[in-house]
Structure formats: C-alpha cells, structure tokens
C-alpha positions as CSV (number, residue, x, y, z in Angstrom):
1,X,-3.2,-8.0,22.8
2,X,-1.8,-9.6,19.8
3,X,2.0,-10.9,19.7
4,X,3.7,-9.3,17.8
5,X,6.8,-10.2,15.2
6,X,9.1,-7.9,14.1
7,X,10.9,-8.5,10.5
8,X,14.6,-6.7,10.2
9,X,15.5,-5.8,6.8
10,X,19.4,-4.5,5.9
11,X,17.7,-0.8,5.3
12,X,18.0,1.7,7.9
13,X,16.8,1.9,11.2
14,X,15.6,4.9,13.3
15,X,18.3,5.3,16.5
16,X,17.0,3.6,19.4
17,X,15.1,1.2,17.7
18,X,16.8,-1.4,19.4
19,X,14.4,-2.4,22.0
20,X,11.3,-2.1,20.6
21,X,12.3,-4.8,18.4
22,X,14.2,-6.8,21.1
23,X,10.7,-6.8,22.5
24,X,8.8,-8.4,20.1
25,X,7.6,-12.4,20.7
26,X,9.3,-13.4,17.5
27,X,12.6,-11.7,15.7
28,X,12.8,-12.5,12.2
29,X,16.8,-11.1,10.3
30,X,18.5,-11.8,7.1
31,X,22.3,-12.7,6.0
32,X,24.4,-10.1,7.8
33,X,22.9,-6.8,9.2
34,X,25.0,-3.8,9.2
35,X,23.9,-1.5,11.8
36,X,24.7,-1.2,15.7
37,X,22.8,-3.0,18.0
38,X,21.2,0.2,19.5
39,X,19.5,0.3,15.8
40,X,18.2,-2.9,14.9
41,X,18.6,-4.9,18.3
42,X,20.3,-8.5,18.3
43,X,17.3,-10.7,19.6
44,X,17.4,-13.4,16.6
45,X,14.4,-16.2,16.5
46,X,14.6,-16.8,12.9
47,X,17.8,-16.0,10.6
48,X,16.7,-16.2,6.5
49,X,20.2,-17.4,4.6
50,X,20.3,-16.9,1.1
51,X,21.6,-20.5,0.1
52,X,22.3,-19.4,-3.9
53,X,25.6,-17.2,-5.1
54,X,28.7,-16.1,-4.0
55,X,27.5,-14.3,-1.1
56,X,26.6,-17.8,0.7
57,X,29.7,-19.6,-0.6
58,X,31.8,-16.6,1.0
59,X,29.8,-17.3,4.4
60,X,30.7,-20.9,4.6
61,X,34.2,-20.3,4.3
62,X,34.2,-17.7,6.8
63,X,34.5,-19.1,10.6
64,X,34.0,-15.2,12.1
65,X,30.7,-15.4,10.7
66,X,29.5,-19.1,11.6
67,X,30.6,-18.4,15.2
68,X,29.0,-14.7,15.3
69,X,26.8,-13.2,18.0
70,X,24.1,-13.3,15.6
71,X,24.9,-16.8,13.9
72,X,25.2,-18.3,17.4
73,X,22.1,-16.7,18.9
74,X,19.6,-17.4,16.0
75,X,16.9,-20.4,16.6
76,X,16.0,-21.5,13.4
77,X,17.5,-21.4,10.1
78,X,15.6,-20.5,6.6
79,X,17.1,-20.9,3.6
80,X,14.3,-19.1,1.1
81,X,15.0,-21.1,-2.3
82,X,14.3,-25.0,-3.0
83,X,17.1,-26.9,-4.9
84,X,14.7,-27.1,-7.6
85,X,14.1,-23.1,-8.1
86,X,17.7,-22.2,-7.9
87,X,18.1,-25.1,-10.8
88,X,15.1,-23.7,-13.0
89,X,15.4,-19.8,-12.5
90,X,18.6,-18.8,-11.4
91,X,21.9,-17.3,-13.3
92,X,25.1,-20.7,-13.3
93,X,28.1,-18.8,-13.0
94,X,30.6,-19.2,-16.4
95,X,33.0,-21.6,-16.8
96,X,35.6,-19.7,-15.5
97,X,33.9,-18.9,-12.4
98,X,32.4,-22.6,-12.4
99,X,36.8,-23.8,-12.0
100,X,37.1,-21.5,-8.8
101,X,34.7,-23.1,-7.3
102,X,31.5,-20.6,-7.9
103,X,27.9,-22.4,-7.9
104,X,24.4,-21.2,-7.6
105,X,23.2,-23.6,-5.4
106,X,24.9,-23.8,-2.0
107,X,21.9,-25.7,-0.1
108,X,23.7,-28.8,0.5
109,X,26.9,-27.1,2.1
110,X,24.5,-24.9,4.2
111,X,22.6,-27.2,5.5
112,X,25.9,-29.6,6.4
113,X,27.7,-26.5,7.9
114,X,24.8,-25.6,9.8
115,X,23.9,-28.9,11.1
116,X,27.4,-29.3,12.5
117,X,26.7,-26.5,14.8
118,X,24.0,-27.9,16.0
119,X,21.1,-25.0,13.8
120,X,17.7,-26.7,12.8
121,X,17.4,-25.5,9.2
122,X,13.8,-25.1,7.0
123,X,14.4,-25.3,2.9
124,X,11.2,-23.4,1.7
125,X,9.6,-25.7,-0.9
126,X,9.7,-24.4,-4.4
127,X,6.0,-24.0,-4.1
128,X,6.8,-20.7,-1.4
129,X,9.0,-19.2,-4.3
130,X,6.4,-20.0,-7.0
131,X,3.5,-18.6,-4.9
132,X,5.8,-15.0,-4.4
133,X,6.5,-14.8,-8.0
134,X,2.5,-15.1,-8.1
135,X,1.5,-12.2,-5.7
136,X,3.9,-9.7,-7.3
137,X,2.8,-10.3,-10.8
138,X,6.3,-11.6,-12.5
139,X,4.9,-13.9,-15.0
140,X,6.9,-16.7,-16.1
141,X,8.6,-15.6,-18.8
142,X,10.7,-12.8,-16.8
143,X,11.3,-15.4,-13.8
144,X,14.8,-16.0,-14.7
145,X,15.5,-12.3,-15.0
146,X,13.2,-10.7,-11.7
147,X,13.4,-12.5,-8.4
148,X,11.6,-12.0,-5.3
149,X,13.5,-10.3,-2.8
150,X,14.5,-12.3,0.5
151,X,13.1,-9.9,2.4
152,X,9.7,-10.4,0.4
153,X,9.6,-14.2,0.7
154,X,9.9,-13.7,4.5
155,X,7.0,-11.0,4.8
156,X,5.0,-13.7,3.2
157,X,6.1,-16.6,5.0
158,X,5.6,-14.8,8.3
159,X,2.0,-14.2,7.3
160,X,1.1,-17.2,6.7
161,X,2.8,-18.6,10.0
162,X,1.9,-16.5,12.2
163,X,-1.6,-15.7,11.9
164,X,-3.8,-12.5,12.8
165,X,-5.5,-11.9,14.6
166,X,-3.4,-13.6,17.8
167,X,0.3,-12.3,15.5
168,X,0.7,-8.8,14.3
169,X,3.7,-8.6,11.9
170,X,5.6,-5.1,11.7
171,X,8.8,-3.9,9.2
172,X,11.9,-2.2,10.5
173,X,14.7,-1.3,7.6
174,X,12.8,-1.8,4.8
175,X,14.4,0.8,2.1
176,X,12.8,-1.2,-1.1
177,X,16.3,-0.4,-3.3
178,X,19.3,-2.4,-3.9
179,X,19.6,-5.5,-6.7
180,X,18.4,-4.2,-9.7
181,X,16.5,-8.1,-10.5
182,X,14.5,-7.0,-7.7
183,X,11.3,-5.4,-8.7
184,X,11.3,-2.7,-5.7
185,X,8.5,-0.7,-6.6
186,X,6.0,-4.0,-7.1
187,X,7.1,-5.2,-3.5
188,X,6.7,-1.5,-2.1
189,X,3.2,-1.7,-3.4
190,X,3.0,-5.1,-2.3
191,X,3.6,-4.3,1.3
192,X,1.2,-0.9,1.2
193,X,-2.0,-3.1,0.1
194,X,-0.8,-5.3,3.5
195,X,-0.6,-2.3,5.4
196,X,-3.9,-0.8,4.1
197,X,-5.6,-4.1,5.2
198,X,-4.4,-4.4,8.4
199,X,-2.5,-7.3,7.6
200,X,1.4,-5.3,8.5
201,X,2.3,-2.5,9.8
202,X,5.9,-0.2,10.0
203,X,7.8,-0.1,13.1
C-alpha cells in the first residue's frame, strides 16, 4: 500500500476530517489555518511560509504565532519564493509603506527567526517558481501580474518529492478562490489533469 501525504489548504474541510489526515505518513500546511482541529487535524511535517509581503512581516513580529501549537509542532520549514523571484516578479511596496518598514522580501528575517528556534528551513530555488509559472501556462510577460498560488507550488513540490507509486498525494481544503493574481480556474484544471492521471486524488 502506498504512503500517503496529505496537503491542507486554508479552504474548507468536511467535519471530522481530522483523523484521516492526522493519519497520513507525511502532513503538508500553509501560513495559519483557520479551522478546528476536528476539521483539518494538527499533525504538521511540513509548514509552507510565504516569506514575501506584509502577511510574513506581521508573523515575525508576532511571538503568539512563532510559539503556536502548529509553529512549534512543524518539522520542516518551506519558504516557496527564492530571493531572486521575489526581486524580478513581485509588487515593492511605495515609498510610504517602504518608511514603515514594509518590504517584499522577508527571507532573511524568516530564515533568522526561525533558526533561533531551532526550525530547519528549505528556500525553493527560483528554478521551482519558474517551472510552476511553466505548467500553468503564465507566460512571461503577465509574471509580474499572475503568481502561482502557495498552495500550487506545494502540490508540485510534493510530486516531485514524493514519488508514486510508493507516495500517493491527496487535497483537503482546496476552494481554488481568494487573491485575485491567482489564476484559480488554471490551477483547478491544473489539479483535475493530476487527478485524471492518477497522479492526486481529493480527500
């Protein structure tokens, strides 16, 4: 029987979920999930930060969350975007938002924070990002203005670690809505080509 790995998105969760996905050999989350335990479980093998934006800058500052349940519990650390994509594709903030101390890139600070506490942390080379981009069809001239979705780049970095036919990989909480630079509907059709060829399957 294969092993199975079970990737968590933020979306929501049938009740009772919990232990199905507690169960699985490897437990993959992002950022900060939302829903009770009973949902989405709280085993935690490998946490996916998003090391760009505000969103990550509020994290750092914020002690509750470094010393979370989940935080605390999670093996590895991935942090989806090389120094070098965040540079080349993504949004600075204005100057005005540059003085209070906004910045895209955030990797450094991560990667110090986290190392204090003791969290091995992977930086995905830019060549992961690139290769997304690739598979969902966002040609370069829009790659400043659609980005993969974290969730995506983990789908795809799951699949090439852990390989079939010894790893299955299955979804839980996958809604396919929320940033409107993410291209949902490619992703969604994305993940149904995976499904059709065996390669994934919904929890």
């Amino acid at each position: 029987m294969s092993k199975r790995v079970s990737i968590v998105g933020n979306g929501p969760v049938g009740a009772g979920s919990g232990a199905a996905i507690d169960a699985a050999d490897v437990v993959i989350r992002f950022n900060e999930p939302w829903q009770l335990p009973d949902e989405i479980g709280s085993k935690t093998d490998i946490l996916f930060l998003v090391n760009s934006g505000k969103s990550m800058q509020a994290r750092l500052a914020n002690d509750l969350y470094l010393d979370s349940k989940l935080f605390r519990e999670a093996k590895e650390i991935i942090l989806p975007y090389h120094p070098s994509v965040i540079a080349k594709y993504h949004r600075r903030p204005n100057l005005l938002s540059w003085l209070k101390g906004r910045r895209a890139d955030w990797t450094w600070q991560t990667i110090e924070a986290l190392g204090k506490r003791g969290k091995p942390v992977t930086v995905l080379p830019a060549s992961s990002y690139e290769k997304s981009c690739e598979e969902l069809g966002i040609p370069r001239t829009q790659m400043q203005k659609l980005f993969p979705s974290t969730g995506f780049i983990a789908i795809r970095y799951a699949l090439d670690r852990f390989l079939s036919p010894e790893w299955h990989v299955e979804l839980h909480g996958f809604g396919w809505t929320g940033w409107k630079r993410h291209d949902w509907e490619r992703e969604r059709s994305w993940v149904r080509r995976k499904i059709e060829e065996g390669a994934l399957s919904l929890g």
